[in-house]
PDB file of N, CA, C and O in Angstrom, chain B, residues numbered from 101:
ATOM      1  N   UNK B 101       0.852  -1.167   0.000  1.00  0.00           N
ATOM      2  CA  UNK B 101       0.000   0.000   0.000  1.00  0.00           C
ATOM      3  C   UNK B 101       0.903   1.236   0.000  1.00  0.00           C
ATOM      4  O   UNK B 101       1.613   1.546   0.956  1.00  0.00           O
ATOM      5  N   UNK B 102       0.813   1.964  -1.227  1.00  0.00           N
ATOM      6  CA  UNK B 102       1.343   3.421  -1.079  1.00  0.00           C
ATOM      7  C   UNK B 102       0.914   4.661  -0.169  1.00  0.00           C
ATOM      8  O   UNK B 102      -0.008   4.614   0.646  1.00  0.00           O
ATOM      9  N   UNK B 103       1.572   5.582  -0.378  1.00  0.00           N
ATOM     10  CA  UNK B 103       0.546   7.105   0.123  1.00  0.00           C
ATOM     11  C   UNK B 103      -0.543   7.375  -0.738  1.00  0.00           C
ATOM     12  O   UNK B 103      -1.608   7.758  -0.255  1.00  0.00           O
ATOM     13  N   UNK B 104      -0.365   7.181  -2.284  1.00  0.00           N
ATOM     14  CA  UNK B 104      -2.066   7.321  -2.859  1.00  0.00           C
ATOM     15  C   UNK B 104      -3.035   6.301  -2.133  1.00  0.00           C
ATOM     16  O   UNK B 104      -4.062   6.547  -1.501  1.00  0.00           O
ATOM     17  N   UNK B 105      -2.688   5.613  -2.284  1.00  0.00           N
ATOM     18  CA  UNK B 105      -3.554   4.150  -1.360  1.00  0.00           C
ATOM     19  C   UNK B 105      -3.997   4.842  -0.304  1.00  0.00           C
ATOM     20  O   UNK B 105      -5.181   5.144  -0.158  1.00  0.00           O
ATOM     21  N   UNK B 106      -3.157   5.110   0.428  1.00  0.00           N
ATOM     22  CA  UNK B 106      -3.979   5.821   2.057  1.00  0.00           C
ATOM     23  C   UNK B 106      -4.277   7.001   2.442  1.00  0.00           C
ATOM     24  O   UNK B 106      -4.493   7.323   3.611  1.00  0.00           O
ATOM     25  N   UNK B 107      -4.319   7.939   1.192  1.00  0.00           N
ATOM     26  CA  UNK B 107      -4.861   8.852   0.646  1.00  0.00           C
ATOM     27  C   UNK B 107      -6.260   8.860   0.275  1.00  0.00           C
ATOM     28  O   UNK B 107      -7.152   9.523   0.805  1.00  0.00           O
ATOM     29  N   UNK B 108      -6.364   7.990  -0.768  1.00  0.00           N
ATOM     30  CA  UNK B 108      -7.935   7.262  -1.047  1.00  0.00           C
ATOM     31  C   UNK B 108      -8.328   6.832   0.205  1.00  0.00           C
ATOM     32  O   UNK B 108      -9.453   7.243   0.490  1.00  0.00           O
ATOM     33  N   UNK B 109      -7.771   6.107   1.111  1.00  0.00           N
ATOM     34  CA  UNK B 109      -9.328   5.317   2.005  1.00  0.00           C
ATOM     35  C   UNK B 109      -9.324   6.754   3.305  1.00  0.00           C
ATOM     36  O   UNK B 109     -10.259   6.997   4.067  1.00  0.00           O
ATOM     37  N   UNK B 110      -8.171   7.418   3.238  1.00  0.00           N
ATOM     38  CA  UNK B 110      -8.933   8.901   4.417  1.00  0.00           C
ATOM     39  C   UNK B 110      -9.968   9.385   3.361  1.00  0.00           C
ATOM     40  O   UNK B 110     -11.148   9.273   3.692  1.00  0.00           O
ATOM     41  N   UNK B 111      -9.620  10.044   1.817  1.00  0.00           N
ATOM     42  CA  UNK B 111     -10.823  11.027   1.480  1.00  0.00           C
ATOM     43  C   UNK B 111     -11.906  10.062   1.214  1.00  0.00           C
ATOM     44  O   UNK B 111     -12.945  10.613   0.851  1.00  0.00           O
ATOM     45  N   UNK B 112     -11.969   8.378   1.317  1.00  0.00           N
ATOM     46  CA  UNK B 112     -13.136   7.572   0.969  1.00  0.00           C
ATOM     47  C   UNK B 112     -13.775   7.619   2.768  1.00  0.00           C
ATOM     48  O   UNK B 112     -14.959   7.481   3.076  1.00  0.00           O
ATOM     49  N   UNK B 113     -13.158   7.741   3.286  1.00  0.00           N
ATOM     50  CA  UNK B 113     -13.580   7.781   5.381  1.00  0.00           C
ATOM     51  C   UNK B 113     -14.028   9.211   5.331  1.00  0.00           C
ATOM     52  O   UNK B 113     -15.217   9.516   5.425  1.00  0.00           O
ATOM     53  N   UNK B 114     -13.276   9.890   5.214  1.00  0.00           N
ATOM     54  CA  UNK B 114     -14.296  11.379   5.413  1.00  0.00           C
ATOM     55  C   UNK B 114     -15.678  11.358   4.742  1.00  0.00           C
ATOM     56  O   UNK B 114     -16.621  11.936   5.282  1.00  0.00           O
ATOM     57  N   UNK B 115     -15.816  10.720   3.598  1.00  0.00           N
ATOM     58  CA  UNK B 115     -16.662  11.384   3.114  1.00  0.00           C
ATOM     59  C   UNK B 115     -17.733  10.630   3.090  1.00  0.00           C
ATOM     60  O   UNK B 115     -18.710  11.188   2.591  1.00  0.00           O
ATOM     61  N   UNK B 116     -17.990   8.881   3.684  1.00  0.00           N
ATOM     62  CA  UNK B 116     -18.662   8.286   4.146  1.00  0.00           C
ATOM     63  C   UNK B 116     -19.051   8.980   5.580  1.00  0.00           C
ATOM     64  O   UNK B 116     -20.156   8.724   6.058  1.00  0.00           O
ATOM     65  N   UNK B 117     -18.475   9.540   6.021  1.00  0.00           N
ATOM     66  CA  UNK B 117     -18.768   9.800   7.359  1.00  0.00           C
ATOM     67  C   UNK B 117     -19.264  11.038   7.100  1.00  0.00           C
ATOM     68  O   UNK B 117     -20.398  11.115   7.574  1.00  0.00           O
ATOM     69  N   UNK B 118     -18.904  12.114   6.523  1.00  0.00           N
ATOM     70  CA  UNK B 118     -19.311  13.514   6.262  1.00  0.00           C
ATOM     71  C   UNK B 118     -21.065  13.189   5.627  1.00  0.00           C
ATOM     72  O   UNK B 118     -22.000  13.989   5.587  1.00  0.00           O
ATOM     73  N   UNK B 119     -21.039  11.973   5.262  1.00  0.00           N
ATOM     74  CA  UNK B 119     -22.580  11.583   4.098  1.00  0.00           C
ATOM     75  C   UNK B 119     -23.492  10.889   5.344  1.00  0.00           C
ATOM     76  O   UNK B 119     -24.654  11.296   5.377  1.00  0.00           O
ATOM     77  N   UNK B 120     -23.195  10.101   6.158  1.00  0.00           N
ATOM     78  CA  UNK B 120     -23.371   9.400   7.173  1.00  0.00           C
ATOM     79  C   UNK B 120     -23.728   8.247   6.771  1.00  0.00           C
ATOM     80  O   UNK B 120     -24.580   7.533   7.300  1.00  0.00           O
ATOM     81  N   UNK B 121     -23.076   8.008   5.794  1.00  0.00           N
ATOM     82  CA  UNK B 121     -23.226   6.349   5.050  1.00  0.00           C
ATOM     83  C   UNK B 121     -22.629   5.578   5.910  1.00  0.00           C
ATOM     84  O   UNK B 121     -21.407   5.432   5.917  1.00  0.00           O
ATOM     85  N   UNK B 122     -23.393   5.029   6.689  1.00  0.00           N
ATOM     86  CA  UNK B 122     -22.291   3.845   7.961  1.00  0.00           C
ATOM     87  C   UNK B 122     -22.253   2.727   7.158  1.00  0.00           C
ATOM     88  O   UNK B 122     -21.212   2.117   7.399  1.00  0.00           O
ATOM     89  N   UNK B 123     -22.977   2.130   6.234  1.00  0.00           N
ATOM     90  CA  UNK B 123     -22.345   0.875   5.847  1.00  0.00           C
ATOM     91  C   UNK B 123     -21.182   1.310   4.559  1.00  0.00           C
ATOM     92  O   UNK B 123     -20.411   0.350   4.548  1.00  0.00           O
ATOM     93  N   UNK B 124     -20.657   2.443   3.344  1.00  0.00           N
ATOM     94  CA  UNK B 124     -19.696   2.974   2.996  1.00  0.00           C
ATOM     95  C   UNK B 124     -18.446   3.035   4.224  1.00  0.00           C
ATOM     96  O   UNK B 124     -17.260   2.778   4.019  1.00  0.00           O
ATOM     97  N   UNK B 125     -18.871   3.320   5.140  1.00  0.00           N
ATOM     98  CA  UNK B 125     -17.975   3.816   6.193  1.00  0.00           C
ATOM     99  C   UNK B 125     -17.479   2.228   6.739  1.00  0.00           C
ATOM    100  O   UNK B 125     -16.275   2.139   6.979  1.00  0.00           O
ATOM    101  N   UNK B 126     -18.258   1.063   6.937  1.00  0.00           N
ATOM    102  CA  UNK B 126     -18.398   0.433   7.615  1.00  0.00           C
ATOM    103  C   UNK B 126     -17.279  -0.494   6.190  1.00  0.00           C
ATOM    104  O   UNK B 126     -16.293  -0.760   6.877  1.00  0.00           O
ATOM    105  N   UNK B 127     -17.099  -0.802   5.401  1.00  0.00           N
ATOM    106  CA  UNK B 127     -16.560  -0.814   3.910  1.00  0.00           C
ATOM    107  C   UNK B 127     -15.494  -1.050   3.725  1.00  0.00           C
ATOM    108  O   UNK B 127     -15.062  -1.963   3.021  1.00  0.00           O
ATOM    109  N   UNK B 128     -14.742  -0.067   4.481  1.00  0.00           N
ATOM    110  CA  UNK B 128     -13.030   0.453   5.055  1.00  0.00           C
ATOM    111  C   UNK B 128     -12.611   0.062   6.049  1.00  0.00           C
ATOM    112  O   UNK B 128     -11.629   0.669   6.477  1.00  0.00           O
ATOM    113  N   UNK B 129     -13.094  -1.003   6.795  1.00  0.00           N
ATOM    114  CA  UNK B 129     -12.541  -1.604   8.102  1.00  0.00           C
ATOM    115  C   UNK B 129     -12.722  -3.563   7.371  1.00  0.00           C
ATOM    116  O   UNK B 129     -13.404  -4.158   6.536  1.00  0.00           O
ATOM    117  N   UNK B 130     -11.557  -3.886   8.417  1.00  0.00           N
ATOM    118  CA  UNK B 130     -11.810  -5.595   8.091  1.00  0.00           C
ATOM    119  C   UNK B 130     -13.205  -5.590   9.525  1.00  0.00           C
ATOM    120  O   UNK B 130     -13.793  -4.927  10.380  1.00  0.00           O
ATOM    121  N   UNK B 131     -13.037  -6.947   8.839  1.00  0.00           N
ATOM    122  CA  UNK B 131     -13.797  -7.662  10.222  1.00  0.00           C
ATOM    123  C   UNK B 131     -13.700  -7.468  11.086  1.00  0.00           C
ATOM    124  O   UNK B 131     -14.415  -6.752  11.786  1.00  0.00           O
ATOM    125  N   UNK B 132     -12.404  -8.266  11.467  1.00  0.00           N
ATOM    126  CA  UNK B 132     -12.117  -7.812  13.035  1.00  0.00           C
ATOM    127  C   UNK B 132     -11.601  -6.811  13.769  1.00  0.00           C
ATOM    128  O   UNK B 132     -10.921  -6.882  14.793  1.00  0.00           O
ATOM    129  N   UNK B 133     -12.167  -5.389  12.858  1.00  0.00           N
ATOM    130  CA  UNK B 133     -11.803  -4.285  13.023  1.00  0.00           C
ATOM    131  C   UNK B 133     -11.891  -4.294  14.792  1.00  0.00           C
ATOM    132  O   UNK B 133     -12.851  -4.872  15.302  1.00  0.00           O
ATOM    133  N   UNK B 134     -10.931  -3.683  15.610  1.00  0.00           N
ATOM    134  CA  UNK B 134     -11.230  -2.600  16.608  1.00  0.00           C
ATOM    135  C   UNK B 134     -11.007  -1.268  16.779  1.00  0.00           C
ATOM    136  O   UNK B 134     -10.043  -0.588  16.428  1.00  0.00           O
ATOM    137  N   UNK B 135     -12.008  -0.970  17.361  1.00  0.00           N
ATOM    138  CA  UNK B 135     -12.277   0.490  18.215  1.00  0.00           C
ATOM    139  C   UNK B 135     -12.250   1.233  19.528  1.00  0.00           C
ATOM    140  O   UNK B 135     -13.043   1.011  20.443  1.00  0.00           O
ATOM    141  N   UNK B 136     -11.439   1.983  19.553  1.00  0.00           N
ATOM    142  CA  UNK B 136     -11.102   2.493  20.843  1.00  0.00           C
ATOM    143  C   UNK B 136     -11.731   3.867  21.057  1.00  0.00           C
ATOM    144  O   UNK B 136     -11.223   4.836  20.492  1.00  0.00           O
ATOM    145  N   UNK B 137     -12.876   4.025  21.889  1.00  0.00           N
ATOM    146  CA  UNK B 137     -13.551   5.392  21.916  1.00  0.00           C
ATOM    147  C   UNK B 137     -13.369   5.664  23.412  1.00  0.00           C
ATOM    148  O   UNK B 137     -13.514   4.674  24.130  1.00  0.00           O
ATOM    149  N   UNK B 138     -12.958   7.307  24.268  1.00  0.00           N
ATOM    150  CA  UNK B 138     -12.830   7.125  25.224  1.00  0.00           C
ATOM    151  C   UNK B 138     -14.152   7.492  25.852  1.00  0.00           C
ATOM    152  O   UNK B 138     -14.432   7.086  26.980  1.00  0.00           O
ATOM    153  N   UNK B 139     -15.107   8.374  25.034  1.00  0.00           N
ATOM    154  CA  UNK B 139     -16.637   8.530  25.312  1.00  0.00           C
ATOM    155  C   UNK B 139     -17.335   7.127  25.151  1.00  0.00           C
ATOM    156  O   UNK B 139     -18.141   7.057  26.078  1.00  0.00           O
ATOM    157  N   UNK B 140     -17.401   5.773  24.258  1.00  0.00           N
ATOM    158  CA  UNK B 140     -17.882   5.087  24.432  1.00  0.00           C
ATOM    159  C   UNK B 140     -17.549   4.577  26.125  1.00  0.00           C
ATOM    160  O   UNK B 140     -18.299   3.919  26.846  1.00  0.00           O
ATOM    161  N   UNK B 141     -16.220   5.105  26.447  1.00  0.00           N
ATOM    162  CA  UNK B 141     -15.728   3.984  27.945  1.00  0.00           C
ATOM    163  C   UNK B 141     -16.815   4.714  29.318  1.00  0.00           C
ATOM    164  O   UNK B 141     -17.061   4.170  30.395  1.00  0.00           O
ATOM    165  N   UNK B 142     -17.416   6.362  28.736  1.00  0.00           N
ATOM    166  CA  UNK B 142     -18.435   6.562  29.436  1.00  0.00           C
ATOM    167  C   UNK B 142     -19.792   6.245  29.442  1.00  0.00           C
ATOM    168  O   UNK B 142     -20.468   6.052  30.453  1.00  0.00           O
ATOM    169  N   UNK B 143     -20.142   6.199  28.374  1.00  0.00           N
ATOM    170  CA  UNK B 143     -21.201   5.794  28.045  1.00  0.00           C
ATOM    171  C   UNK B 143     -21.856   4.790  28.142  1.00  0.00           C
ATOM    172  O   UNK B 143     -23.080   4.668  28.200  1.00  0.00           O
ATOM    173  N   UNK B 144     -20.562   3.562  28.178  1.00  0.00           N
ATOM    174  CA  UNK B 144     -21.142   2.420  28.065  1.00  0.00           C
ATOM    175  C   UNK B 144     -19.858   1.491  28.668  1.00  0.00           C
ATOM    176  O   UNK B 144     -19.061   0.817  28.016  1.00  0.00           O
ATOM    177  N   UNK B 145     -19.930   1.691  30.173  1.00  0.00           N
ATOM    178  CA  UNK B 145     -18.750   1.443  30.832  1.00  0.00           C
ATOM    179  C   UNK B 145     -18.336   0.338  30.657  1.00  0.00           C
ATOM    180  O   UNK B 145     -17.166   0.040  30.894  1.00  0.00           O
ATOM    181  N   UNK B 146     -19.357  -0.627  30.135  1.00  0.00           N
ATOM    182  CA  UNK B 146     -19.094  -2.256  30.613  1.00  0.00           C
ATOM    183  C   UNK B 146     -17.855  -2.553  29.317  1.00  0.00           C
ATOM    184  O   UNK B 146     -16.881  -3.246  29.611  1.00  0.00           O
ATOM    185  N   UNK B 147     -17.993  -1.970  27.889  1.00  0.00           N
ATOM    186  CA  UNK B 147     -17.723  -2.058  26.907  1.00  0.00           C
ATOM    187  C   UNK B 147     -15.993  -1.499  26.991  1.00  0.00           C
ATOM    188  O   UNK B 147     -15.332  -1.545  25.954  1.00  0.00           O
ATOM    189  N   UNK B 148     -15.261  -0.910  28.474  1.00  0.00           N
ATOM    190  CA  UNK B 148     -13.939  -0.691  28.796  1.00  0.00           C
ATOM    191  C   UNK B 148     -13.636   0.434  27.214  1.00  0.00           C
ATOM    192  O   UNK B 148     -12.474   0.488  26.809  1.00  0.00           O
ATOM    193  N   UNK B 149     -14.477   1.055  26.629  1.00  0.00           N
ATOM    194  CA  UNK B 149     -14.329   1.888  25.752  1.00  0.00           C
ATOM    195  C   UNK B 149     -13.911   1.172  24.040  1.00  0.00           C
ATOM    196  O   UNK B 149     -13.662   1.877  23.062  1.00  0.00           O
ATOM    197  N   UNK B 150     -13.924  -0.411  24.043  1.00  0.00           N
ATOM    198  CA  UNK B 150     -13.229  -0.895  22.636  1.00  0.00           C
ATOM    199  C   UNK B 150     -14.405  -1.656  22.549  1.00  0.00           C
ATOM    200  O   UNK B 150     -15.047  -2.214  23.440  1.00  0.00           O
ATOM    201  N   UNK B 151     -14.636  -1.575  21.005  1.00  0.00           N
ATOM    202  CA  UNK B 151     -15.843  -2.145  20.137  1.00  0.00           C
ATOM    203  C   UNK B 151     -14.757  -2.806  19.348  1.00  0.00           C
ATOM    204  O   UNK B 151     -13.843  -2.071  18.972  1.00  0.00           O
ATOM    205  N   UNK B 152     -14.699  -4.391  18.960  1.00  0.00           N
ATOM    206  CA  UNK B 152     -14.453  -5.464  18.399  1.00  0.00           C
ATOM    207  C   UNK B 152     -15.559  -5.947  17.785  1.00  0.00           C
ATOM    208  O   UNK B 152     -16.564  -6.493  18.240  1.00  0.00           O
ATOM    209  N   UNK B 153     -15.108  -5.564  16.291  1.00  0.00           N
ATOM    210  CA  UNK B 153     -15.368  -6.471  14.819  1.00  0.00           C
ATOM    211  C   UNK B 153     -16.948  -5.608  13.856  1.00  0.00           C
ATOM    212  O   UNK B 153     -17.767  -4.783  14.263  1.00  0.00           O
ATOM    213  N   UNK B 154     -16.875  -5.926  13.231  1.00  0.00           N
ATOM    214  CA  UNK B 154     -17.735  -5.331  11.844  1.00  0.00           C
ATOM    215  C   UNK B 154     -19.157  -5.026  12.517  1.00  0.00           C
ATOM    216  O   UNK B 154     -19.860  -4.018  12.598  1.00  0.00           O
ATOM    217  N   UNK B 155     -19.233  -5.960  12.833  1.00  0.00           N
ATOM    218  CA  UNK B 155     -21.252  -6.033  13.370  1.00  0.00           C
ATOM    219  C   UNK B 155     -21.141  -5.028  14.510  1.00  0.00           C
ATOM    220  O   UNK B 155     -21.685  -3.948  14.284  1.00  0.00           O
ATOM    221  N   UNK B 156     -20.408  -5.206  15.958  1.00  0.00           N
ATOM    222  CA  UNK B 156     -20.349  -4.677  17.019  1.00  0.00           C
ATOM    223  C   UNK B 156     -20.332  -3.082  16.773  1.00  0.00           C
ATOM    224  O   UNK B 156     -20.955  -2.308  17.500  1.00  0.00           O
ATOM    225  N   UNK B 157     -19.311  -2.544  15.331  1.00  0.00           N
ATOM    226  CA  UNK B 157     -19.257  -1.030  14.741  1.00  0.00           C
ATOM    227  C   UNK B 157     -20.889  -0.339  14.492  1.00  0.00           C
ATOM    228  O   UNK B 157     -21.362   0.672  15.011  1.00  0.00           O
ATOM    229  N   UNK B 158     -21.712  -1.584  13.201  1.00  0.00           N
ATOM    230  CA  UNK B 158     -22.124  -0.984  13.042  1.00  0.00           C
ATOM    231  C   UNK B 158     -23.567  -1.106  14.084  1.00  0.00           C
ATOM    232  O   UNK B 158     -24.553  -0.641  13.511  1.00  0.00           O
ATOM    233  N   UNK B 159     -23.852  -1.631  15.465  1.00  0.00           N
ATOM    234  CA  UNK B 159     -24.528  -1.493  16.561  1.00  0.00           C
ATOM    235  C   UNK B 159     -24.017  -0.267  17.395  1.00  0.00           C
ATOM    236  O   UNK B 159     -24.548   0.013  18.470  1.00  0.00           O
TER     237      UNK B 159
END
């Protein structure tokens, strides 16, 4: 993967997200994507702030 390469999937992530296309957005991650949010770790304490894998993102 070059810098055009990861060039394309930020302006393809902004702009799924700027559209609020969560499954576009959802597109650009593998499976077993994780997520580290430190507002999810308030929100939803049990969850220690990390969302693990595709489905869990887009819930």
């Amino acid at each position: 993967m070059d810098q055009e390469d990861l060039k394309n999937i930020a302006t393809d992530w902004f702009k799924a997200f700027n559209e609020h296309d969560l499954e576009k957005l959802l597109e650009l991650y593998d499976d077993n994507a994780k997520h580290f949010s430190p507002k999810l770790k308030v929100s939803e304490p049990q969850t220690n702030g990390l969302i693990e894998g595709k489905e869990a993102l887009r819930n």
